[in-house]
mmCIF file of the N, C-alpha and C atoms, coordinates in Angstrom:
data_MODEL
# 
_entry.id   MODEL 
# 
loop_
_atom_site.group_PDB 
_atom_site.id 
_atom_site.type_symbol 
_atom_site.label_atom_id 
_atom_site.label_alt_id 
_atom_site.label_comp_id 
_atom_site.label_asym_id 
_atom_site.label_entity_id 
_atom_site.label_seq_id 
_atom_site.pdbx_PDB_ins_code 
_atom_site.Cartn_x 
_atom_site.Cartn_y 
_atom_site.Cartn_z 
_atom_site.occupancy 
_atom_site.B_iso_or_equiv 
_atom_site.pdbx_formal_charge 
_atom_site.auth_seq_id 
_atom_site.auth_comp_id 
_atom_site.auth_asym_id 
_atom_site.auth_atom_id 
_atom_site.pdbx_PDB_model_num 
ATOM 1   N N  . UNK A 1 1  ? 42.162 19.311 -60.973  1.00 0.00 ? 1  UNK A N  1 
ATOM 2   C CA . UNK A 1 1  ? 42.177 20.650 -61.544  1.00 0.00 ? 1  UNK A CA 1 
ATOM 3   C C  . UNK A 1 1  ? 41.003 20.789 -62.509  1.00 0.00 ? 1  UNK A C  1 
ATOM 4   N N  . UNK A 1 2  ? 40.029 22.313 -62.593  1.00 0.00 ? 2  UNK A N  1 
ATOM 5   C CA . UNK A 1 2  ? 38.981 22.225 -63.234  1.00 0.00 ? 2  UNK A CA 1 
ATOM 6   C C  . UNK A 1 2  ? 39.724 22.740 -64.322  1.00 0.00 ? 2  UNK A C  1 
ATOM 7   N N  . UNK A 1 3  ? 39.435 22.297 -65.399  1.00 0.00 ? 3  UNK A N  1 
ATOM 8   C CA . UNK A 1 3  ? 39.483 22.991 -66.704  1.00 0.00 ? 3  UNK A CA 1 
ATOM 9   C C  . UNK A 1 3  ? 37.758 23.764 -67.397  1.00 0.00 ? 3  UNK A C  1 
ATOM 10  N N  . UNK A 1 4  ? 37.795 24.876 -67.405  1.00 0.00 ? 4  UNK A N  1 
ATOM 11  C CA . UNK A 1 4  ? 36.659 25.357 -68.098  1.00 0.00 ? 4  UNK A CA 1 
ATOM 12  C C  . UNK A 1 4  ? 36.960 25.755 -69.222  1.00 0.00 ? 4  UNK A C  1 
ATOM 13  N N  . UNK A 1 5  ? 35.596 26.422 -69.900  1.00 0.00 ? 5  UNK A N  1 
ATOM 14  C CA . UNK A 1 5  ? 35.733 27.089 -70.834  1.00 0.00 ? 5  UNK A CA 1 
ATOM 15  C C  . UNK A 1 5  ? 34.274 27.988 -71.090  1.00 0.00 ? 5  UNK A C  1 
ATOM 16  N N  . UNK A 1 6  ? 34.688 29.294 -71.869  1.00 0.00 ? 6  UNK A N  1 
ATOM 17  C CA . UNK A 1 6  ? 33.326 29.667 -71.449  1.00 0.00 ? 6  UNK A CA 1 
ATOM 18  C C  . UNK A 1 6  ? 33.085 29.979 -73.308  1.00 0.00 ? 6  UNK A C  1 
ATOM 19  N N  . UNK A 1 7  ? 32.200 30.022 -73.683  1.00 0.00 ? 7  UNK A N  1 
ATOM 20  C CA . UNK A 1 7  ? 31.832 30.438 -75.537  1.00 0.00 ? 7  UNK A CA 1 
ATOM 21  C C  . UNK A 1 7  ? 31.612 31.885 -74.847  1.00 0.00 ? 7  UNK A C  1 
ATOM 22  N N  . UNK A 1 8  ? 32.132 33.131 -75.325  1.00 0.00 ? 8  UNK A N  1 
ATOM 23  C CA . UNK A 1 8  ? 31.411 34.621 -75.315  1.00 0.00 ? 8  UNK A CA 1 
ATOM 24  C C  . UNK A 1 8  ? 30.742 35.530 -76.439  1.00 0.00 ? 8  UNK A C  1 
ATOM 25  N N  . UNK A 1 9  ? 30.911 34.121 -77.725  1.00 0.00 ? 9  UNK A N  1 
ATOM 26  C CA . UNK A 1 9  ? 30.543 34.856 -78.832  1.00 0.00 ? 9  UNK A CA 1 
ATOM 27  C C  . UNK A 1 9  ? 30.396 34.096 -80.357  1.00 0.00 ? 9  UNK A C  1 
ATOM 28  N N  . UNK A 1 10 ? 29.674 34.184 -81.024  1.00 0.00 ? 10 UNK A N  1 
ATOM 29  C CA . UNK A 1 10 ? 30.272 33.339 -82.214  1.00 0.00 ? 10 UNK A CA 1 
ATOM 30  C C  . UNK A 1 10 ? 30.679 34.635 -83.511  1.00 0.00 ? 10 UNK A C  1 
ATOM 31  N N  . UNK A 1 11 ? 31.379 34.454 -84.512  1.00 0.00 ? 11 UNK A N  1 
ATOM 32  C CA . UNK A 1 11 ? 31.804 35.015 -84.974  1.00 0.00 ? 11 UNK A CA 1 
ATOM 33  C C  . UNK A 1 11 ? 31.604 34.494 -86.928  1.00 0.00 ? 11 UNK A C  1 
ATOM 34  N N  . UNK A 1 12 ? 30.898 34.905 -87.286  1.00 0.00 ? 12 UNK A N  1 
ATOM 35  C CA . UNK A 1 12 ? 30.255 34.195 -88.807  1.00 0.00 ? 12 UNK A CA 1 
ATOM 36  C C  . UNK A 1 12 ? 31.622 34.574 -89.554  1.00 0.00 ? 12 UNK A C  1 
ATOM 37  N N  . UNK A 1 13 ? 31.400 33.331 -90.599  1.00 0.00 ? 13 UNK A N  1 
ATOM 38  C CA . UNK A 1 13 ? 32.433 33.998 -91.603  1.00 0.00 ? 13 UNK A CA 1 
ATOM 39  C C  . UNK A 1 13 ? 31.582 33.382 -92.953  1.00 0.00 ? 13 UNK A C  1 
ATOM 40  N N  . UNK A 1 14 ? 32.098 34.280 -94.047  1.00 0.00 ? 14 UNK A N  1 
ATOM 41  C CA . UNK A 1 14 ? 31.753 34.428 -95.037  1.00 0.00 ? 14 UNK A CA 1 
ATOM 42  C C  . UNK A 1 14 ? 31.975 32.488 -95.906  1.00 0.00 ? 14 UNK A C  1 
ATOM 43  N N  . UNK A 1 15 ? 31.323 31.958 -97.060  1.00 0.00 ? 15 UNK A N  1 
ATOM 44  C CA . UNK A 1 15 ? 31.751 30.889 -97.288  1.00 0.00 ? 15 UNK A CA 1 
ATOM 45  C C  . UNK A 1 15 ? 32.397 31.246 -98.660  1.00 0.00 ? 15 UNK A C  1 
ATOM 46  N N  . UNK A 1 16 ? 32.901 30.604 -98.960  1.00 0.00 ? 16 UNK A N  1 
ATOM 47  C CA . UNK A 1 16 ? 33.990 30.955 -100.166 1.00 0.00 ? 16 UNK A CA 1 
ATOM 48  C C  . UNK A 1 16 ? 32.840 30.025 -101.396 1.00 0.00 ? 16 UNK A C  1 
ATOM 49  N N  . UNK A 1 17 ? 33.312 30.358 -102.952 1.00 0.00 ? 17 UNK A N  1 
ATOM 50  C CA . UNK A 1 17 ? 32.690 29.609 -103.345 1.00 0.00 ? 17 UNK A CA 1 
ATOM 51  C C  . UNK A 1 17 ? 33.092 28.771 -103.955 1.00 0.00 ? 17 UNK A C  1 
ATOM 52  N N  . UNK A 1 18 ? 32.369 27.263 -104.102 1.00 0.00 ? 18 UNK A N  1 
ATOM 53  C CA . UNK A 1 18 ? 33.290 26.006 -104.762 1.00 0.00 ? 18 UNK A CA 1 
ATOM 54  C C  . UNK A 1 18 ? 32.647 26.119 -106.453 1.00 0.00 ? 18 UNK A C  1 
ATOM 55  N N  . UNK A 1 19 ? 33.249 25.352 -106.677 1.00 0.00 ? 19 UNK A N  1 
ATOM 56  C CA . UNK A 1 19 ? 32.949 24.492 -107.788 1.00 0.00 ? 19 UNK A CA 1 
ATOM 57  C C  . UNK A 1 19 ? 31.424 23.897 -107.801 1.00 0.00 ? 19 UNK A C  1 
ATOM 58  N N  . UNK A 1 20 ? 31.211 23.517 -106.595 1.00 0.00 ? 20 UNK A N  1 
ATOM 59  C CA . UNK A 1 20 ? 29.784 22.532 -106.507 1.00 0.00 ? 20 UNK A CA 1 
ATOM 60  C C  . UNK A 1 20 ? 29.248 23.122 -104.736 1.00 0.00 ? 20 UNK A C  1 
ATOM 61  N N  . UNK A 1 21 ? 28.642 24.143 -104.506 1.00 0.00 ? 21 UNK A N  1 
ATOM 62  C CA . UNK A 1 21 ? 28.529 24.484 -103.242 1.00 0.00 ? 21 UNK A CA 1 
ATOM 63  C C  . UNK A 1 21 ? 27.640 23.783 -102.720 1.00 0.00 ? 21 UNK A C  1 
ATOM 64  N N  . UNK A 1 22 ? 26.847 22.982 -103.359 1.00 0.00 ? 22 UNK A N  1 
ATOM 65  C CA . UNK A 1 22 ? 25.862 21.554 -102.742 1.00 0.00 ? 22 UNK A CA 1 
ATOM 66  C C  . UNK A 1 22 ? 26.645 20.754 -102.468 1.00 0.00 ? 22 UNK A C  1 
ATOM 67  N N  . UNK A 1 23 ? 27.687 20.512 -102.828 1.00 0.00 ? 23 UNK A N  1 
ATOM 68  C CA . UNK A 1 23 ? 28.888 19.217 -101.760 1.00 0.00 ? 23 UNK A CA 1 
ATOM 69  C C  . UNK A 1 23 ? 29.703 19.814 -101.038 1.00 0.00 ? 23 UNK A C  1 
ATOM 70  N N  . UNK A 1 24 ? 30.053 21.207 -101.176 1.00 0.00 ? 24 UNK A N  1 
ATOM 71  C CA . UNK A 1 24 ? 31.515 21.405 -100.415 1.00 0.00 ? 24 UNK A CA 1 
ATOM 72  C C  . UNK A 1 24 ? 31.433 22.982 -100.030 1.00 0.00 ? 24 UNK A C  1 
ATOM 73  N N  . UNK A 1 25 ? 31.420 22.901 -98.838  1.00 0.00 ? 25 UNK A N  1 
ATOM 74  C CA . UNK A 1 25 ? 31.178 23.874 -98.211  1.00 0.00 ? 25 UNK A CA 1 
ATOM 75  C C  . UNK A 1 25 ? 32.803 24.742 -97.440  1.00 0.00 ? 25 UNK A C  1 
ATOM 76  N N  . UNK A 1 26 ? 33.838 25.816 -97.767  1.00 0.00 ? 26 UNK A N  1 
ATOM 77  C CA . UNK A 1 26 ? 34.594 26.275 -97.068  1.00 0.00 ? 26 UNK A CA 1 
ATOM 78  C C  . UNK A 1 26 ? 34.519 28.015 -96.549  1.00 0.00 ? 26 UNK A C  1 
ATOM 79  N N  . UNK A 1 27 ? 35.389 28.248 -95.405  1.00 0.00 ? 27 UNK A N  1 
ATOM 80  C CA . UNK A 1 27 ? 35.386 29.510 -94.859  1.00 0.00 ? 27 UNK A CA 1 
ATOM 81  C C  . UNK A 1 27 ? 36.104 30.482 -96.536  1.00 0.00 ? 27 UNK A C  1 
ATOM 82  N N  . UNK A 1 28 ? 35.598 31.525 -96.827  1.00 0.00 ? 28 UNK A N  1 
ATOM 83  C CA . UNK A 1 28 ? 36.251 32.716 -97.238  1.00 0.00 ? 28 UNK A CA 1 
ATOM 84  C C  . UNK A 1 28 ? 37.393 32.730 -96.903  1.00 0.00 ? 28 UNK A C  1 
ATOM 85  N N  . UNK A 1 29 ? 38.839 32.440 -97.044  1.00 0.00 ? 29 UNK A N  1 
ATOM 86  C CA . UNK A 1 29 ? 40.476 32.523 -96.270  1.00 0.00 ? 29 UNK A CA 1 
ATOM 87  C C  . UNK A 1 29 ? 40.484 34.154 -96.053  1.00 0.00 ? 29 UNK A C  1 
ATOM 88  N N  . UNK A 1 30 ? 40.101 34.926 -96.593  1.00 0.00 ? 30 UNK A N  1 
ATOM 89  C CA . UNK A 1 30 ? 40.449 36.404 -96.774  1.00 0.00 ? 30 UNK A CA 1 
ATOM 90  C C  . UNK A 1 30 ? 39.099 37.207 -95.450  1.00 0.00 ? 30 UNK A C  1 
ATOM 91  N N  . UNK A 1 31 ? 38.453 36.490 -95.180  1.00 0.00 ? 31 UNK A N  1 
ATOM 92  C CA . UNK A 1 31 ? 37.044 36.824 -94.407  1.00 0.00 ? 31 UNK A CA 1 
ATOM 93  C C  . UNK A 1 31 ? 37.812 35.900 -92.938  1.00 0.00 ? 31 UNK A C  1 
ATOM 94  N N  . UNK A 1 32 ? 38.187 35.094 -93.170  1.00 0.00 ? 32 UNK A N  1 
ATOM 95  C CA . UNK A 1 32 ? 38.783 33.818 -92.182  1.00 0.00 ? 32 UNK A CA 1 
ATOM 96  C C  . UNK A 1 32 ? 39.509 34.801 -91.362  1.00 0.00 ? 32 UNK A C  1 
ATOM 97  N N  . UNK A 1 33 ? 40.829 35.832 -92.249  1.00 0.00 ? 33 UNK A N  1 
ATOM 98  C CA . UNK A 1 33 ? 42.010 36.472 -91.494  1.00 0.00 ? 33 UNK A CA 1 
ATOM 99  C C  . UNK A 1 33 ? 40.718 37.768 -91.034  1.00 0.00 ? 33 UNK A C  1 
ATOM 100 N N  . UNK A 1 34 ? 40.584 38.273 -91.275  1.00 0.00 ? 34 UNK A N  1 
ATOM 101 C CA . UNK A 1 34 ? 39.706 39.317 -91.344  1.00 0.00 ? 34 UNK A CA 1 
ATOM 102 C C  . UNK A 1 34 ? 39.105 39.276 -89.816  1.00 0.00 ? 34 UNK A C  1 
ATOM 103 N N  . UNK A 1 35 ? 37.982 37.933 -89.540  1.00 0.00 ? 35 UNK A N  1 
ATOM 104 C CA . UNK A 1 35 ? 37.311 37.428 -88.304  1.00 0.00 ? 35 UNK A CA 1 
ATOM 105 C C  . UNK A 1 35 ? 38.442 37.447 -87.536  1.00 0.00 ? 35 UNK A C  1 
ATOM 106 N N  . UNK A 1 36 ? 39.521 36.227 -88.025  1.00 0.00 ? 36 UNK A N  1 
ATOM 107 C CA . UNK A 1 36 ? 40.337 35.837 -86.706  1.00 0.00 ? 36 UNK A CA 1 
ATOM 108 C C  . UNK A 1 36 ? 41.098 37.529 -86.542  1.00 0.00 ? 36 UNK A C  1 
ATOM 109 N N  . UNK A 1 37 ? 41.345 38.163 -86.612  1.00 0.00 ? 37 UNK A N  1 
ATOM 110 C CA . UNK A 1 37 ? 41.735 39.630 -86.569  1.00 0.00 ? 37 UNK A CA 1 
ATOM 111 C C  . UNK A 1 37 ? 40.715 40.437 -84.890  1.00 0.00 ? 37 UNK A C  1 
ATOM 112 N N  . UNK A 1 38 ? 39.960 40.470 -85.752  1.00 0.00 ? 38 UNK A N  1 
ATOM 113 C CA . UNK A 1 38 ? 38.571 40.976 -85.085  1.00 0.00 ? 38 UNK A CA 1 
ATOM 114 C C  . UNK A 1 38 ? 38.372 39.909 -83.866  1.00 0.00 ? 38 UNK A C  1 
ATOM 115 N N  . UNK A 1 39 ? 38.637 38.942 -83.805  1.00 0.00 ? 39 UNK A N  1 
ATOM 116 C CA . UNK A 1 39 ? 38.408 37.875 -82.213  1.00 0.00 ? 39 UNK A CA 1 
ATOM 117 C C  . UNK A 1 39 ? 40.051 38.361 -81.950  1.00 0.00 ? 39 UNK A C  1 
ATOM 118 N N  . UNK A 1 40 ? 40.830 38.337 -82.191  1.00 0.00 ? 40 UNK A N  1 
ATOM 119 C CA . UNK A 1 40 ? 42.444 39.007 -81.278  1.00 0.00 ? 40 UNK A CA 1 
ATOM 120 C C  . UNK A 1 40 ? 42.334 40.182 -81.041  1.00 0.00 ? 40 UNK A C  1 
ATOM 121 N N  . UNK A 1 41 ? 41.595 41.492 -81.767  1.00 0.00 ? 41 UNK A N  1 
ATOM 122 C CA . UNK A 1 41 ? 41.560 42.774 -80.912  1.00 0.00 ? 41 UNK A CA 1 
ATOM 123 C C  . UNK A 1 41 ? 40.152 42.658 -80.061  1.00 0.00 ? 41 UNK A C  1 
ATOM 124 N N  . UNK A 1 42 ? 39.875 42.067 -79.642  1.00 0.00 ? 42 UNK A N  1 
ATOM 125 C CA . UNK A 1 42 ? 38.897 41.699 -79.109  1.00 0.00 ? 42 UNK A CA 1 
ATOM 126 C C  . UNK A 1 42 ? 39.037 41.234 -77.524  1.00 0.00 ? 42 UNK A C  1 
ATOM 127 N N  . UNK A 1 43 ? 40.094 40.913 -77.636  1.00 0.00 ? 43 UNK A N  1 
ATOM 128 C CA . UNK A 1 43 ? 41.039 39.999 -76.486  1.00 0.00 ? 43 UNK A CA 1 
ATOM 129 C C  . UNK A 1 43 ? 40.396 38.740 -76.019  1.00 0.00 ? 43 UNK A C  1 
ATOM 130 N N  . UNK A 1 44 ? 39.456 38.076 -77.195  1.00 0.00 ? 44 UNK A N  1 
ATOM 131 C CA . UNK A 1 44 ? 39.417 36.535 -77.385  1.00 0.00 ? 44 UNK A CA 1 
ATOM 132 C C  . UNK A 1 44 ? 40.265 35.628 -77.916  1.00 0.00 ? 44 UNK A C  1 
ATOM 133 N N  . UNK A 1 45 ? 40.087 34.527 -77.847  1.00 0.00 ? 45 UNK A N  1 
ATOM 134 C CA . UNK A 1 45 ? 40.880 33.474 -79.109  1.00 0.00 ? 45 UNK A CA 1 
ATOM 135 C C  . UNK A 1 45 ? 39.862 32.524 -79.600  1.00 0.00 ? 45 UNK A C  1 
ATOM 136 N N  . UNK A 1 46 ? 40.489 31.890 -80.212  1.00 0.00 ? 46 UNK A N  1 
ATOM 137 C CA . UNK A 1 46 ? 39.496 30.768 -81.517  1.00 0.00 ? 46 UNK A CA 1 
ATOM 138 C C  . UNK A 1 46 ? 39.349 29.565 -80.547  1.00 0.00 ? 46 UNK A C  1 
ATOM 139 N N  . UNK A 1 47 ? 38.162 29.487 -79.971  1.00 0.00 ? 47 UNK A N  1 
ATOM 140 C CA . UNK A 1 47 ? 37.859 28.082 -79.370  1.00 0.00 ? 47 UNK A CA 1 
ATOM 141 C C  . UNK A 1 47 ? 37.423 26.648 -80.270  1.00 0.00 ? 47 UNK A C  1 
ATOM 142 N N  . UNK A 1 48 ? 36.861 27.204 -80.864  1.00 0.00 ? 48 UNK A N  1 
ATOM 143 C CA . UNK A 1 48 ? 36.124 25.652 -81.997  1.00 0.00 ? 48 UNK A CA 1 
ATOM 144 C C  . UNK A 1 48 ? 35.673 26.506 -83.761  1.00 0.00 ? 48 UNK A C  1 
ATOM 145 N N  . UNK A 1 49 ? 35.166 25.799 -83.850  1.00 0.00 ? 49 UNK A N  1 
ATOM 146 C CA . UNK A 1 49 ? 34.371 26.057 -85.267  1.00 0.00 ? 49 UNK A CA 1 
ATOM 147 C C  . UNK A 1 49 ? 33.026 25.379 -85.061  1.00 0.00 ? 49 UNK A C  1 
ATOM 148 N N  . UNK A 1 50 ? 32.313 25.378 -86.405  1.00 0.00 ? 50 UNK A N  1 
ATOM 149 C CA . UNK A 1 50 ? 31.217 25.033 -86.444  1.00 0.00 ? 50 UNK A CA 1 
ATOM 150 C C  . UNK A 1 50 ? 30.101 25.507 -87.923  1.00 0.00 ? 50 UNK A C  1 
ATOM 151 N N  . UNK A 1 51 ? 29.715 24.524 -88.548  1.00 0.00 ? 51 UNK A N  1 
ATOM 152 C CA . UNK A 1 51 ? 29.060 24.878 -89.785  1.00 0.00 ? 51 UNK A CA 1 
ATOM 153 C C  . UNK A 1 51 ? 27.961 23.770 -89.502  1.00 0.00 ? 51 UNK A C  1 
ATOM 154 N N  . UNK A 1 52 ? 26.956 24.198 -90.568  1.00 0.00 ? 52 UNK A N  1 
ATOM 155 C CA . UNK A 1 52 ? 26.034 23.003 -91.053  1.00 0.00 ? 52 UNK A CA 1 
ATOM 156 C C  . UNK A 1 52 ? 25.532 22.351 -91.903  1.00 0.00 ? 52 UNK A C  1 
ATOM 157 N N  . UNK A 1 53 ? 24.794 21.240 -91.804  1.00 0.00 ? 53 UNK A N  1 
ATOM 158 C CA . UNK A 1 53 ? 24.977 20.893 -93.582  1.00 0.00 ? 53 UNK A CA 1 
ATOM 159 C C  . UNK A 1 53 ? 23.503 20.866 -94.008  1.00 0.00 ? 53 UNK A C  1 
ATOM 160 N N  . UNK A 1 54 ? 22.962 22.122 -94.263  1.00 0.00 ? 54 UNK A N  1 
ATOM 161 C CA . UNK A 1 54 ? 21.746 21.968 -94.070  1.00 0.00 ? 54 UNK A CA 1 
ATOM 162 C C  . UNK A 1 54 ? 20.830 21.237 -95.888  1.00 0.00 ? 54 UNK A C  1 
ATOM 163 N N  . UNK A 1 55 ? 21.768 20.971 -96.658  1.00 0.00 ? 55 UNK A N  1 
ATOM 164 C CA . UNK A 1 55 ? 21.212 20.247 -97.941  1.00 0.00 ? 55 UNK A CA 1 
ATOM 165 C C  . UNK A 1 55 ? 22.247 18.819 -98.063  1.00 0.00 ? 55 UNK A C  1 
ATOM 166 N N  . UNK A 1 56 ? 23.400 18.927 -97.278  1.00 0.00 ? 56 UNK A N  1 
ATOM 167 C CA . UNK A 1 56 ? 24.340 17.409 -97.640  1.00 0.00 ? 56 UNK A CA 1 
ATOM 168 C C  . UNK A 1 56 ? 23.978 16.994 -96.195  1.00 0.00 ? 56 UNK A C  1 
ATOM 169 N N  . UNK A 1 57 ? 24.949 15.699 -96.396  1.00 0.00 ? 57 UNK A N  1 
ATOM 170 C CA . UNK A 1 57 ? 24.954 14.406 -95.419  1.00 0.00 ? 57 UNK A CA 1 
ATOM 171 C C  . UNK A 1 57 ? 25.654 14.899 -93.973  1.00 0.00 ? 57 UNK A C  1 
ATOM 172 N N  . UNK A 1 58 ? 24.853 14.638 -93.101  1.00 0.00 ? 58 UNK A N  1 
ATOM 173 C CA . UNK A 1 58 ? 25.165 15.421 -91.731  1.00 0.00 ? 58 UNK A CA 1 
ATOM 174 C C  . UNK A 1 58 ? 26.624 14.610 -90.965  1.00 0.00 ? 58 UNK A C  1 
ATOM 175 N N  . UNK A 1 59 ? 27.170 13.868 -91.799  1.00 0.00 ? 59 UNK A N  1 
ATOM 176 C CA . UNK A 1 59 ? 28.598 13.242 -91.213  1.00 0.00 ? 59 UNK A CA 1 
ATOM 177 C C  . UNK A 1 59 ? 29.505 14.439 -91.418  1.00 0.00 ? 59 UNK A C  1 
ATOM 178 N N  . UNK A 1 60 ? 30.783 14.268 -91.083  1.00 0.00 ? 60 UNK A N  1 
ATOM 179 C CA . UNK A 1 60 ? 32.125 15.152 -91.230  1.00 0.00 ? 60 UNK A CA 1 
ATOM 180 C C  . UNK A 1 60 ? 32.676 14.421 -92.616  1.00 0.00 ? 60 UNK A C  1 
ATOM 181 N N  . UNK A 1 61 ? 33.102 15.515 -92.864  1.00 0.00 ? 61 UNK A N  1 
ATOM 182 C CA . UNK A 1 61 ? 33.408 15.242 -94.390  1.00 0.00 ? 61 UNK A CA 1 
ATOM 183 C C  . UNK A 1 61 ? 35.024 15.347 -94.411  1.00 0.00 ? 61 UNK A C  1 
ATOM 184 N N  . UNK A 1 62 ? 35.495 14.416 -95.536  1.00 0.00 ? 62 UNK A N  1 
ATOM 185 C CA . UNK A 1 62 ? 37.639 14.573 -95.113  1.00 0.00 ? 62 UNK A CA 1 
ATOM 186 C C  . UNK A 1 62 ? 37.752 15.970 -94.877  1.00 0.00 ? 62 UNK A C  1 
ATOM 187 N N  . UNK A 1 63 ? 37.043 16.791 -95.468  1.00 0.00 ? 63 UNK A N  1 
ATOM 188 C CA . UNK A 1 63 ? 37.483 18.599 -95.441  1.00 0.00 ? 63 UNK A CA 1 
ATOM 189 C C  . UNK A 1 63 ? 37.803 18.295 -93.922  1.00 0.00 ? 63 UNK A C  1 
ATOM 190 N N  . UNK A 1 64 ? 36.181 18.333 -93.250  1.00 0.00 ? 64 UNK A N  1 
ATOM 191 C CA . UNK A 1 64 ? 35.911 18.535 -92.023  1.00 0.00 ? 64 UNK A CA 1 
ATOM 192 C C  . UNK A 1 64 ? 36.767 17.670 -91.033  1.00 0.00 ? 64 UNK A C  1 
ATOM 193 N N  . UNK A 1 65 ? 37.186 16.824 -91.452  1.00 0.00 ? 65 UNK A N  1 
ATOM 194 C CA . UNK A 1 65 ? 37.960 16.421 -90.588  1.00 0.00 ? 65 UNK A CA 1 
ATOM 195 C C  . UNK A 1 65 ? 39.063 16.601 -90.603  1.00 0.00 ? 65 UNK A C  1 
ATOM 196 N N  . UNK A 1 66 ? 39.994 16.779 -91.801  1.00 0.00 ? 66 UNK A N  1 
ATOM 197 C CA . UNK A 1 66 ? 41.293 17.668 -92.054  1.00 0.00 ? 66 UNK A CA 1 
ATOM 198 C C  . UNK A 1 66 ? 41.389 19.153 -91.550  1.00 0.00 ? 66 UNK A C  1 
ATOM 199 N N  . UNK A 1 67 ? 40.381 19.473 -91.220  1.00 0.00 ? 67 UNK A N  1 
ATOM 200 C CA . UNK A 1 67 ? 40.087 21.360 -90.551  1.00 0.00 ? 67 UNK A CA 1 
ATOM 201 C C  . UNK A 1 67 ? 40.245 20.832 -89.411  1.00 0.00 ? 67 UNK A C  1 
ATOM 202 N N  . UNK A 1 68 ? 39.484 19.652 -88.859  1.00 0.00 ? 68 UNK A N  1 
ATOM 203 C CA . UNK A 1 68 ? 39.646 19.826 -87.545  1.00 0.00 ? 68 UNK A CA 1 
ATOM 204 C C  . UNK A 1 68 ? 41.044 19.657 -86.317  1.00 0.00 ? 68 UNK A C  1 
ATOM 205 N N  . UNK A 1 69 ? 41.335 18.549 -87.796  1.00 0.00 ? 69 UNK A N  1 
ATOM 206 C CA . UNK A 1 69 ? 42.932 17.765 -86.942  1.00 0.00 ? 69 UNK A CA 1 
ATOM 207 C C  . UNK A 1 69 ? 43.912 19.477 -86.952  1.00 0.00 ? 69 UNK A C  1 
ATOM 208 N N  . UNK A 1 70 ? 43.925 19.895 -88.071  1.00 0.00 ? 70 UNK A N  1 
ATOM 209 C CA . UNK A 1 70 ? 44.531 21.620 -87.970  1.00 0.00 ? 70 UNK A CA 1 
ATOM 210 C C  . UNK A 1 70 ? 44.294 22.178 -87.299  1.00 0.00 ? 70 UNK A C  1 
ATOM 211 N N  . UNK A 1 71 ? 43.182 22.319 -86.482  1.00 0.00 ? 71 UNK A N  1 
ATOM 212 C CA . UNK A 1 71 ? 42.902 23.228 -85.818  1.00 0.00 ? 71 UNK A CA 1 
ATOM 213 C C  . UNK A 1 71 ? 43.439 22.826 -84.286  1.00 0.00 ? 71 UNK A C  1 
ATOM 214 N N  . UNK A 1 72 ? 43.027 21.636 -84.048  1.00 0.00 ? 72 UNK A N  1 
ATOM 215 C CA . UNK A 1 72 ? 43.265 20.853 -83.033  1.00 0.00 ? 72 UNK A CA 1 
ATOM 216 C C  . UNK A 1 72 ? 44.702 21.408 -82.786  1.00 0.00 ? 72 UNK A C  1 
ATOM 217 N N  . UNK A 1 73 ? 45.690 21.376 -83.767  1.00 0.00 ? 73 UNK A N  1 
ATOM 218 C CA . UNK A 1 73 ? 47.386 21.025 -83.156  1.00 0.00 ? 73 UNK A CA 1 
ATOM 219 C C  . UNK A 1 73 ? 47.718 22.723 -83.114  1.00 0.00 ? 73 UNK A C  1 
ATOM 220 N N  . UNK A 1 74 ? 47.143 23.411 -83.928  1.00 0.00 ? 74 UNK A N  1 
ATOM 221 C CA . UNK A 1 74 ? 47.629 24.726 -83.368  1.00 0.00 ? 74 UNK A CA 1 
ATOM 222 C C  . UNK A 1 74 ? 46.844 24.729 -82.560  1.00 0.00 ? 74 UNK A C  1 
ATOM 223 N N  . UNK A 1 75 ? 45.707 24.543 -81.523  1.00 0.00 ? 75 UNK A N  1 
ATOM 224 C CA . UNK A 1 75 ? 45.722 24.572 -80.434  1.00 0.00 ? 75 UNK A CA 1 
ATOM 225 C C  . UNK A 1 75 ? 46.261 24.213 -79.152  1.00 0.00 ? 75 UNK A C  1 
ATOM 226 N N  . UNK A 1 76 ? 46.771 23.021 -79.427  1.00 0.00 ? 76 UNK A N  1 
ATOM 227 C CA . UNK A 1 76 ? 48.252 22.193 -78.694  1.00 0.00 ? 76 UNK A CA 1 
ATOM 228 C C  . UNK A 1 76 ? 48.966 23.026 -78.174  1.00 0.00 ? 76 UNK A C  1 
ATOM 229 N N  . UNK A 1 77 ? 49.994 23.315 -80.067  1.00 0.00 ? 77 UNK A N  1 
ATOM 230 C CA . UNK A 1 77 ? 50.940 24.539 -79.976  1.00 0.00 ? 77 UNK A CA 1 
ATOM 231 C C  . UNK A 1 77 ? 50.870 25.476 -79.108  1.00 0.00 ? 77 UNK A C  1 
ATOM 232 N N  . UNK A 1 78 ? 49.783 26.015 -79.219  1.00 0.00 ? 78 UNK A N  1 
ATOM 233 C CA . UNK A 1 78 ? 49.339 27.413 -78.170  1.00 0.00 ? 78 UNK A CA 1 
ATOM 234 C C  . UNK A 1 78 ? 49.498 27.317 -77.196  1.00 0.00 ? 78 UNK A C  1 
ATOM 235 N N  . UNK A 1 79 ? 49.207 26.174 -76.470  1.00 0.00 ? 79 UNK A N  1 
ATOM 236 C CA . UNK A 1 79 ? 48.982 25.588 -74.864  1.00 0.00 ? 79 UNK A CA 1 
ATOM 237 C C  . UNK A 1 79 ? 51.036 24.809 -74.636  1.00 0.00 ? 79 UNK A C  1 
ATOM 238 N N  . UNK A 1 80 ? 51.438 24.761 -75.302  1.00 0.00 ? 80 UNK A N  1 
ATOM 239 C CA . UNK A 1 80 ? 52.863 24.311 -75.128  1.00 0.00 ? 80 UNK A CA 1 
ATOM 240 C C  . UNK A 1 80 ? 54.084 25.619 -74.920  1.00 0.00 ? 80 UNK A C  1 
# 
C-alpha cells in the first residue's frame, strides 16, 4: 500500500517572545490557534512543522523535541 503525502502550503506563525530570544525560540499560542483555524477552513490539516535556527545550534533542542513527540501522538490519535 502507497502511503503519500503531498505539502500544499506552508503557513507562518508569529514567534512569541522569550525571556532570551537568542536561545529559545516558540510559536505565538494565540497566532498558533489563529493559523491552525485558517489550515481547517481551508480543508487542510497540520502535516509537520518547521523553524530555524538561524543564530543558535542547528541540533533539536528538549523544546524541539518535546513539540515534536506532541505533535507526533495527536497525529496517531487522528489516524486511530
Amino acid at each position: 500500500e502507497e502511503r503519500r503525502m503531498e505539502v500544499l502550503r506552508a503557513f507562518p506563525v508569529r514567534q512569541m517572545e522569550t525571556r532570551d530570544d537568542n536561545v529559545q525560540a516558540e510559536m505565538d499560542p494565540e497566532d498558533q490557534v489563529r493559523v491552525c483555524e485558517a489550515i481547517k477552513s481551508a480543508g487542510q490539516q497540520v502535516v509537520g512543522w518547521y523553524h530555524s535556527h538561524p543564530i543558535f545550534v542547528t541540533q533539536p533542542s528538549v523544546t524541539d523535541i518535546r513539540n515534536q513527540f506532541s505533535h507526533q501522538a495527536m497525529w496517531e490519535e487522528a489516524e486511530t
